[in-house]
N, C-alpha and C positions, 0 to 999 in steps of 0.2 A: 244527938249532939253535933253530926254535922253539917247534919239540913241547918240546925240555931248556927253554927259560923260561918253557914258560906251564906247567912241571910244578911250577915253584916257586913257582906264585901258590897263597897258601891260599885256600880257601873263608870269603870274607865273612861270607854267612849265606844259609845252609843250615835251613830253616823246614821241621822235622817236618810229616806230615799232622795237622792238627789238624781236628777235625770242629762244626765250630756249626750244629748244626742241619740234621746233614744234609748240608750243605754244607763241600767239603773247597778250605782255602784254596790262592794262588797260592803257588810256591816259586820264589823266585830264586839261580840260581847262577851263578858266575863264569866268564866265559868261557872256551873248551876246558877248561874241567873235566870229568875223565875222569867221574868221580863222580856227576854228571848223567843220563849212559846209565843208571845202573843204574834211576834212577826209572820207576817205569811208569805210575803214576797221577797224576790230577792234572791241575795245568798248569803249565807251568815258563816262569821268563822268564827269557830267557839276558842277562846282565847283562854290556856290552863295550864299556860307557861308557871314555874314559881309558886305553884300553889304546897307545897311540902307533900304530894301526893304521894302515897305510900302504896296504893295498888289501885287498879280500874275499878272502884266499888261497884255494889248492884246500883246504887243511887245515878249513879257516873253515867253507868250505861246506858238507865232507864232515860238520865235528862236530854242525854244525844239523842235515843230513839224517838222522842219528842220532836226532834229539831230536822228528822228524815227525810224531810217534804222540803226544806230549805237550806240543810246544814251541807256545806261545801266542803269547809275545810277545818283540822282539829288540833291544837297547837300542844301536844302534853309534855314538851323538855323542858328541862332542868326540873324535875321531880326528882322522887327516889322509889319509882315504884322497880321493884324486883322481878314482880310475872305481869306479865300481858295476858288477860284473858281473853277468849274470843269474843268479836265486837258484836254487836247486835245489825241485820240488816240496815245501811247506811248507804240508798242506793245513790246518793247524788256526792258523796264525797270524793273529792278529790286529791287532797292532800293530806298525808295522817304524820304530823313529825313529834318522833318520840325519842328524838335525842338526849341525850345526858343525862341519863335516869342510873340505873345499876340493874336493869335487867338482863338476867341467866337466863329464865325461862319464860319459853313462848309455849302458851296451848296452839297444840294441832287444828290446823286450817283456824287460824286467830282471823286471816283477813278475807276468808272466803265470801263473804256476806256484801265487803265494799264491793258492789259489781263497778264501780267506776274509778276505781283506786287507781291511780295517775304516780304520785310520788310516795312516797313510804320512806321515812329515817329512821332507819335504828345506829345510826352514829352513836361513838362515845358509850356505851357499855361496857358488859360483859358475856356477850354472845360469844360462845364459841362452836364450830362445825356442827356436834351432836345439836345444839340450841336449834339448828334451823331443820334438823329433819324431821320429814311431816309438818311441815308450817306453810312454806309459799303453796300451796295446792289449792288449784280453784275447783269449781263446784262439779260433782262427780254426774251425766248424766248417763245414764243407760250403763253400757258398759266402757264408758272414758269419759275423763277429766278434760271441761274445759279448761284453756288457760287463762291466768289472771292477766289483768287490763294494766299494769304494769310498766312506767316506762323508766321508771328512774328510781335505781334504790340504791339508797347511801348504808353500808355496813361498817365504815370506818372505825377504827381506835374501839376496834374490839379484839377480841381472845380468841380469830380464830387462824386455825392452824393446818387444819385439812378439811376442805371440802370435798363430798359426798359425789357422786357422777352425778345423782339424781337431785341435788339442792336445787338449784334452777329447773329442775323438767317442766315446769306449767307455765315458765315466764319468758316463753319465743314473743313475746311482742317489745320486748326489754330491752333500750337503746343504751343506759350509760348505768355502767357499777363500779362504784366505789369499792373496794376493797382494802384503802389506804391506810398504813400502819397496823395490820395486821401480823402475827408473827407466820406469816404462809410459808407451806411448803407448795411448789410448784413439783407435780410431778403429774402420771397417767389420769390420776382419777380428777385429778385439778382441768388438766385439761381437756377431759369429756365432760365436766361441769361445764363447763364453756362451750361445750359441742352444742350444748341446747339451745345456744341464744344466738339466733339468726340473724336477727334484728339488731345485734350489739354494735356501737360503733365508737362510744369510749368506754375507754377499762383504765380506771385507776388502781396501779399497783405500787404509790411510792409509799416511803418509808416500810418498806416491808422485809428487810432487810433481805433479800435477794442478793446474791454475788453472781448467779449464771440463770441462764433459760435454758430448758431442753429443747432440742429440735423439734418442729412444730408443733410446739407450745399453742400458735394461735394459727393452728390450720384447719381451713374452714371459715375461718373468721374474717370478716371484711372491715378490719376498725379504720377509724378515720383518725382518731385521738389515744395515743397511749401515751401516758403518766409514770417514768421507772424513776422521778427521782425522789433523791433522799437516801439509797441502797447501797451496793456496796461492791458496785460493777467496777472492775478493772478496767475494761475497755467495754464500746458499743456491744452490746447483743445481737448478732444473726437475726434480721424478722425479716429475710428472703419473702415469707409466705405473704406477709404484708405489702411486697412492693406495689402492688397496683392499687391500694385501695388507702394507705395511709397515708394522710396530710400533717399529721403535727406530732412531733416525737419529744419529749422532754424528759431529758436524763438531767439535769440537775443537782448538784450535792450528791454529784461520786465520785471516787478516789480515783481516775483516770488521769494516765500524767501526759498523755500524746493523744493528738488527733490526728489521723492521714485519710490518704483515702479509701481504704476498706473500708472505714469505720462505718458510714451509711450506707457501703456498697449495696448496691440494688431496691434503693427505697428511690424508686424513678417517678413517683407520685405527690412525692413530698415536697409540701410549703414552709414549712416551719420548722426550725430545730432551734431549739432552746440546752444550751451549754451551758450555763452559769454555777457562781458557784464551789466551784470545785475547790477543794483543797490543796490540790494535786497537779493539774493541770497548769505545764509548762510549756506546751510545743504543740502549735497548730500548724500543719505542714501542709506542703504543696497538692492539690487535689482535694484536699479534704469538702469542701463541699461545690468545687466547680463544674463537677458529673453530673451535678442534680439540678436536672432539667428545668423543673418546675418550682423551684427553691424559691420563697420571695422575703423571708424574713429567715435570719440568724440574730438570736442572741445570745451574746458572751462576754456576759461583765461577771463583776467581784470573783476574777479568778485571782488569788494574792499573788500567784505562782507566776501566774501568762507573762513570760517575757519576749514571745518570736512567735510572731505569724508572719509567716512564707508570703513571699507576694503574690506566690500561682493560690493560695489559699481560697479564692471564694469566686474566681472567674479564669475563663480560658481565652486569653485576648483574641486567638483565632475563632472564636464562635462568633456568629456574627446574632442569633437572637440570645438574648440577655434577660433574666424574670428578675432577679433579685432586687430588691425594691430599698429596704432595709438593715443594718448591720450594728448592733452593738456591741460596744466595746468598750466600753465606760468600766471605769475602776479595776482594771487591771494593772499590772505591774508595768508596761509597756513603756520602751525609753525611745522609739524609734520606726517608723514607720515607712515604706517605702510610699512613693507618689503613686507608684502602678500596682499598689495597694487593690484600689474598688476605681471604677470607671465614676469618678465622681460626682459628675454634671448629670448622669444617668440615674443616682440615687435620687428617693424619697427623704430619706434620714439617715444619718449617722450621729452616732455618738463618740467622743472621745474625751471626756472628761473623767479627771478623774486618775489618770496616770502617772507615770514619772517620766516624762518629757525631756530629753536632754535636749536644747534649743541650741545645737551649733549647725555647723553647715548642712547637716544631713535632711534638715527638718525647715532650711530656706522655704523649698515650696510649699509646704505646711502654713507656718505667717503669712507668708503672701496670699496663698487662697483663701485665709480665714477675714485677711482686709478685705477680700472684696464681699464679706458680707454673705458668704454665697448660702442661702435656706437648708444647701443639704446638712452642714454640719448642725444638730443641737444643741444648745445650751452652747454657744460656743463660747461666750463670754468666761465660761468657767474651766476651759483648756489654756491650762497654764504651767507655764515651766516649774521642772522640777531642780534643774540643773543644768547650767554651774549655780553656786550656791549664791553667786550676785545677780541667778536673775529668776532664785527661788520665788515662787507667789505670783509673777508676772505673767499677768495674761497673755496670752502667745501673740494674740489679736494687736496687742500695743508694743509687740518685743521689736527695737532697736535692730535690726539686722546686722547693721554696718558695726556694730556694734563688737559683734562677735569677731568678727575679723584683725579689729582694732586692740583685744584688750590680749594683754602681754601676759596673761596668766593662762589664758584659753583660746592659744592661737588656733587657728584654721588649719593653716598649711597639709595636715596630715590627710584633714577631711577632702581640703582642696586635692593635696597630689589625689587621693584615692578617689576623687571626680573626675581629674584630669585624666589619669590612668582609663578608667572606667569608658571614659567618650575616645580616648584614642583604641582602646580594645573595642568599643561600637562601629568606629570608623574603619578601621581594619576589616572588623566583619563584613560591613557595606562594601567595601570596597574588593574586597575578595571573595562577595556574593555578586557583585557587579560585574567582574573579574568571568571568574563562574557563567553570569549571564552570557556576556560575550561571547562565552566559548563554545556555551550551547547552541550560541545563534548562530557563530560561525559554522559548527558542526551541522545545524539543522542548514544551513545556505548549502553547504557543500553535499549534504542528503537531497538538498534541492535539486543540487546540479547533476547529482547522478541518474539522481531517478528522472531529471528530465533528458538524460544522455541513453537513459533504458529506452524510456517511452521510446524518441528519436526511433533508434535501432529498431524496436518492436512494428514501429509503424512502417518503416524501411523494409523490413524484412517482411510485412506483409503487403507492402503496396510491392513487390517481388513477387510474392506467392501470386499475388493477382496479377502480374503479367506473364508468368509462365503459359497459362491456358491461352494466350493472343499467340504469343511466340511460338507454341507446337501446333498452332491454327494455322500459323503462314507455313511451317515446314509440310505442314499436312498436303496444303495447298499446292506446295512447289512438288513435292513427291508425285501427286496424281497426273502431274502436268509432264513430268520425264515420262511416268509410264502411261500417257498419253502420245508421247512423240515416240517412244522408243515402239508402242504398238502401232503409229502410223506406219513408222519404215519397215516394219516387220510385216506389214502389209503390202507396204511398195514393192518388197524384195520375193514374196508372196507370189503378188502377183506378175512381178517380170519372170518369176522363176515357169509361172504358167506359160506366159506367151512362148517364152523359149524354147520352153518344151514342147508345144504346138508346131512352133516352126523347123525344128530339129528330128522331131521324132521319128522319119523316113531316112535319115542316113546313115549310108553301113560302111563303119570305115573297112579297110583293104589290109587285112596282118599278113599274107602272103604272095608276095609276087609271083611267086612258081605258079602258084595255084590261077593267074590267072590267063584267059584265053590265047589261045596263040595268036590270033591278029595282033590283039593289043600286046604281048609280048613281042613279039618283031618290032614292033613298031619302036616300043622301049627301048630297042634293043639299036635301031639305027637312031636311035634321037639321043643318045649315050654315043655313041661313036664320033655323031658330027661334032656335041660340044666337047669331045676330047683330043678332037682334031684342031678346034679354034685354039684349044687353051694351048697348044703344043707352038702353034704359029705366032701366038701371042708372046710367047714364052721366048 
């Protein structure tokens, strides 16, 4: 009975070999069509979407194992089959989607046999945790299991709720899994299921209602892409472990009502953060994404909430290299916007449509940048005032400026004073940083003067040191010269004391007259009388 009904389905389309270049395109044909077998080249994708299929018949099986030598790829969603039986050797397939069926159960090692199994859907079921143990397991040799060829499986908007450590053990060559709207519990064994996929680099986890992560949840893991929205996160999640390796983080549709700058702290790797969305989200503050380095796109539209993003928000003016390329902000609540907002001439894109613009003085620079037309803004034709109510609808592009100044309902003055204010508290700062300058310069003149008053002295005191040794040279000199002279006369006196002595040394002086002879006493003795005669006569 269903070999007679599937003989009366025609062939859809049936795509001749056509050759471009060499290269001869894919052919799709309709399920159990006989007409299939006859192909022999090529690659054929058995197309058995829709068909009311209620389980893998033996007939099913046998027509693909027919098709082994050409069949690529095998389309079986939107049926209603229940179990999956294991397929028959299918070595050249590469794609098996068996989305949106209502299969609970899978026979053990169902896909052992596709040695080329590239993508695999089991989307949209009823697969839950038990469903997949003993299933992904590739072919057992000796005593271990190759792993399956595997690079992308979708398990979406199914029933399950805990995974096993060991659900993925055979699928290390496995780059992106879905796991999205599932009712997951994240915990220990969740995240040694994940320990096995080395090769992983997106993980889709949103709508899975999730409110927190446990601490290294994904450690070990080197993702590029993680998927958390739709959940039910109060704030960002800690993925420390990710900072080096993740580029695109999308939280999306959760109740978060502030952003700062913790919120990505330490994702130094990251391109991409996608905010939208929220419900919640009211307050994007200063830092929140100007730390990240390598940041090139933010988007953050349909927040109904967003009324203030900080100006220090998305850049640090003192940085001098700058990545962020990108910035959306379309359909938020937003009445206001500062100028030093985003480095604007340096943007790719922006967007700003879509808000509630109030068009008085604060958003002057705003019109005026948008007349000159300038590429970064988008759609800019469709930023348009939201308020005051006479110049609701009007594209900001064509807003009257002078306008606002003028009309007696929605005077200026307050925006004005609080401009004026604004540039005389600028001007004060310059002028009290200029102030400031001065004083350092004087200060650093007069550090100038000292140290060149040190140097001075230092060198003073040493060209000193170096004339001491000249100065005790010449004393040295004048010393040896005294005791040069003083040894001459000590010489002179030397030698007169010899001569002297030579000449002296036979006379004997005379200590007593008695003692001497009597001639010579007479004699004395009348030479003593006559001069005491003269002196008597004289007298």
């Amino acid at each position: 009975m269903w070999i007679t009904s599937v003989q009366l389905f025609t062939v859809l389309s049936l795509v001749c070999f056509n050759v471009c270049h060499g290269v001869e395109k894919d052919i799709e044909v309709e399920c159990l069509d006989s007409k299939a077998i006859t192909i022999k080249d090529g690659g054929i994708i058995a197309n058995c979407a829709q068909y009311g299929l209620t389980r893998t018949t033996t007939n099913f099986h046998h027509w693909l194992y027919e098709l082994k030598d050409v069949l690529q790829a095998v389309n079986i969603s939107h049926n209603h089959i229940k179990k999956v039986s294991k397929f028959s050797p299918l070595p050249r397939v590469l794609s098996l989607n068996l989305q949106h069926n209502s299969i609970r159960d899978i026979d053990p090692q169902a896909f052992t046999d596709l040695d080329n199994l590239q993508n695999l859907d089991l989307s949209d079921n009823r697969i839950n945790g038990e469903s997949l143990r003993g299933v992904l397991v590739g072919k057992k040799v000796q005593e271990h299991y190759e792993p399956l060829p595997i690079r992308t499986l979708y398990l979406g908007h199914n029933d399950i709720s805990v995974l096993y450590s060991d659900t993925f053990l055979h699928l290390e060559y496995l780059r992106d899994l879905h796991l999205d709207y599932n009712p997951l519990v994240v915990n220990e064994d969740f995240s040694k299921a994940l320990s096995h996929l080395p090769d992983l680099k997106l993980l889709n986890l949103a709508g899975a209602g999730l409110k927190s992560l446990p601490k290294d949840t994904f450690s070990g893991l080197r993702l590029t892409k993680l998927l958390l929205n739709g959940n039910q996160f109060t704030q960002v999640p800690a993925l420390n472990e990710l900072g080096s390796s993740l580029r695109l983080l999308n939280i999306n549709q959760n109740p978060i009502s502030e952003l700062d700058a913790s919120s990505f702290l330490g994702l130094r790797s990251i391109s991409e953060i996608v905010v939208s969305g929220m419900p919640k989200l009211s307050t994007v503050k200063a830092g929140t994404f100007s730390n990240l380095e390598n940041l090139r796109v933010v988007s953050c539209s349909y927040n109904p909430e967003l009324t203030s993003v900080d100006e220090a928000a998305f850049w640090d003016k003192t940085v001098k290299h700058f990545t962020l390329q990108e910035v959306y902000l379309n359909d938020n609540a937003l009445q206001t916007i500062r100028k030093t907002l985003l480095p604007w001439i340096k943007m790719s894109k922006v967007t700003l449509d879509g808000n509630q613009w109030v068009c008085d003085c604060q958003l002057h620079w705003l019109a005026k940048f948008l007349r000159n037309r300038n590429a970064t803004v988008d759609r800019l034709m469709d930023v348009k005032c939201w308020d005051p109510p006479w110049l609701n609808g009007t594209q900001m592009v064509f807003w009257n400026i002078d306008l606002v100044s003028r009309h007696e309902n929605f005077p200026c003055q307050a925006e004005l004073e609080a401009e004026r204010k604004e540039t005389e508290r600028k001007e004060k700062e310059r002028l009290e940083q200029e102030r400031l300058r001065q004083e350092q310069e004087q200060l650093r003149m007069e550090q100038e003067r000292v140290r060149l008053k040190q140097d001075q002295a230092k060198l003073h005191l040493e060209q000193e040191v170096k004339n001491v040794p000249a100065e005790t040279e010449e004393s040295s000199v004048k010393f040896y010269h005294l005791i040069a002279i003083v040894g001459i006369i000590a010489l002179v006196v030397l030698i007169g004391s010899v001569i002297a002595f030579n000449k002296y040394r036979n006379y004997r002086p005379i200590y007593n007259v008695e003692k001497m002879s009597s001639p010579m006493h007479n004699e004395m003795k009348d030479l003593k009388g006559t001069l005491a005669e003269k002196s008597h006569l004289v007298g």
